[in-house]
N, C-alpha and C positions, 0 to 999 in steps of 0.2 A: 367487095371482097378483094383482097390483094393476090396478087399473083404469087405466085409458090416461087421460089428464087432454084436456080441448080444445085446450090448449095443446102441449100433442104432437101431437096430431089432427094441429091447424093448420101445424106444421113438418113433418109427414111429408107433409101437403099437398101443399106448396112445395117437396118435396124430389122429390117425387115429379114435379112438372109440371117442374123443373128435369132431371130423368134423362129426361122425356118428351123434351124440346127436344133432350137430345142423342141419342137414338136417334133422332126424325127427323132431326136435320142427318146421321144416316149412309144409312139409307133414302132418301132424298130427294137426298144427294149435293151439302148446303148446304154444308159445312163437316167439320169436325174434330166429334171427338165430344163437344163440351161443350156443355153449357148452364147458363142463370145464369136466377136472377127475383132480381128486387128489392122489398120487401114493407116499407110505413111505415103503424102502427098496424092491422093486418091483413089490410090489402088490397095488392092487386100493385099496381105503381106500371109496372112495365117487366117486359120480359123479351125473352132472347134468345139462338139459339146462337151458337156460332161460324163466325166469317162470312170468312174468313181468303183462301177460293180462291174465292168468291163476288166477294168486294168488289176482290181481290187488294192486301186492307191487313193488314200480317203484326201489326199493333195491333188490328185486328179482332175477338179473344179475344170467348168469350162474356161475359165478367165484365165486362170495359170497353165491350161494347156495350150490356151492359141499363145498364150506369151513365150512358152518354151519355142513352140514352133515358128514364132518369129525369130526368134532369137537363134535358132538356126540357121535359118533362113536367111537373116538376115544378118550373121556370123556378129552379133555383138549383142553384151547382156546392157546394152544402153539402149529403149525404144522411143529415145528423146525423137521429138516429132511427128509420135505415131498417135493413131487416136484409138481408145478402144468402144467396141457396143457390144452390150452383154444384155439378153432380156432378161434379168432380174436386178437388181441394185447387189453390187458386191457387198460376199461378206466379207468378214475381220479380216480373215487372211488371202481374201482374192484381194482388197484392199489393198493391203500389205503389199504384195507381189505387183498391185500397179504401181504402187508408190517406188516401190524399191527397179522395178523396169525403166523409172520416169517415162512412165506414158502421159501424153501432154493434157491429154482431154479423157472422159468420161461420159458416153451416153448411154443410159439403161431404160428399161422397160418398165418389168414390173416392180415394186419395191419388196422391202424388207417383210414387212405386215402381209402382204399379199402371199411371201414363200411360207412365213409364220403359218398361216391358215390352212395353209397345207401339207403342214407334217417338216416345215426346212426351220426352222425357228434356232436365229443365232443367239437371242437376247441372255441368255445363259451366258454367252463369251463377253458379252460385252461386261454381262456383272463382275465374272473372272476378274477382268482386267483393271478392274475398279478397289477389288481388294487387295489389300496388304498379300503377300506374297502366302504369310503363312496362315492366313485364314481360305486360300483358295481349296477348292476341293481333292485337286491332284497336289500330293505332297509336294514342294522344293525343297530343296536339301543342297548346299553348295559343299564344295567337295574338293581337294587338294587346289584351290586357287594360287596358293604360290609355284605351284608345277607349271600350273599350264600358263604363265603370266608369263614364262619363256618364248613360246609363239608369238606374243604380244610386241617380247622387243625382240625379237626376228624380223617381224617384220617391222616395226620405225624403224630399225636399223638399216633394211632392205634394200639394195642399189638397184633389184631387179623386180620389184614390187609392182601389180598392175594395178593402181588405184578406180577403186569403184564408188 
């Protein structure tokens, strides 16, 4: 049997205060049962469960809340270098929000099927995303696009633009 490396230690760590968060937000009656930590160069930067019937922000997800609170914290909406552990596999849009944080890494617990089973089932969004625009079930409808294509060239034009 091989030896455990620190660098396993340190992710079961993180994984493990990550599953803590979500069984308090059940005990405690904070939220849904996820939690996230956010961890750059080995230390926690953030963390946080799901804050969903708390805040009553259905954006509220553990994943997107420890990412705000890095990103506080850590005064920039870039979390290049960071890693995140969330005990469930993100959905669509916690997804989304690591992608667009550039968090470097990803480690999760339970998966998608697991939260499915119990009542958290994204597979509805993914079908969404998969349909043409106007067969989805929430109407789209585009709407004066040549109005708002002015903000568009605002900013290419921008000398003062913070690119993200």
């Amino acid at each position: 049997m091989e030896k455990e490396t620190k660098e396993e230690r340190a992710h079961k760590k993180f994984m493990r205060l990550a599953i803590a968060l979500s069984e308090q937000n059940v005990s405690e009656s904070l939220g849904g049962p996820f939690g996230a930590v956010v961890v750059k160069d080995g230390k926690i930067v953030a963390k946080s469960g799901n804050k969903v019937t708390t805040t009553n922000d259905p954006t509220a997800h553990a994943e997107v809340s420890a990412i705000r609170l890095a990103c506080k914290k850590l005064k920039t909406f870039d979390l290049n270098g960071c890693v995140i552990y969330t005990s469930c596999e993100p959905c669509p849009m916690c997804l989304s929000a690591i992608y667009w944080s550039r968090i470097n890494i990803i480690y999760y617990a339970n998966t998608k099927a697991d939260a499915a089973h119990i009542g958290f089932d994204d597979q509805f969004i993914y079908e969404e995303l998969d349909k043409p625009m106007e067969k989805r079930t929430i109407p789209v409808n585009q709407l004066l696009r040549e109005e708002a294509q002015q903000a568009f060239k605002l900013w290419e034009q921008s000398a003062i633009k913070i690119e993200y």
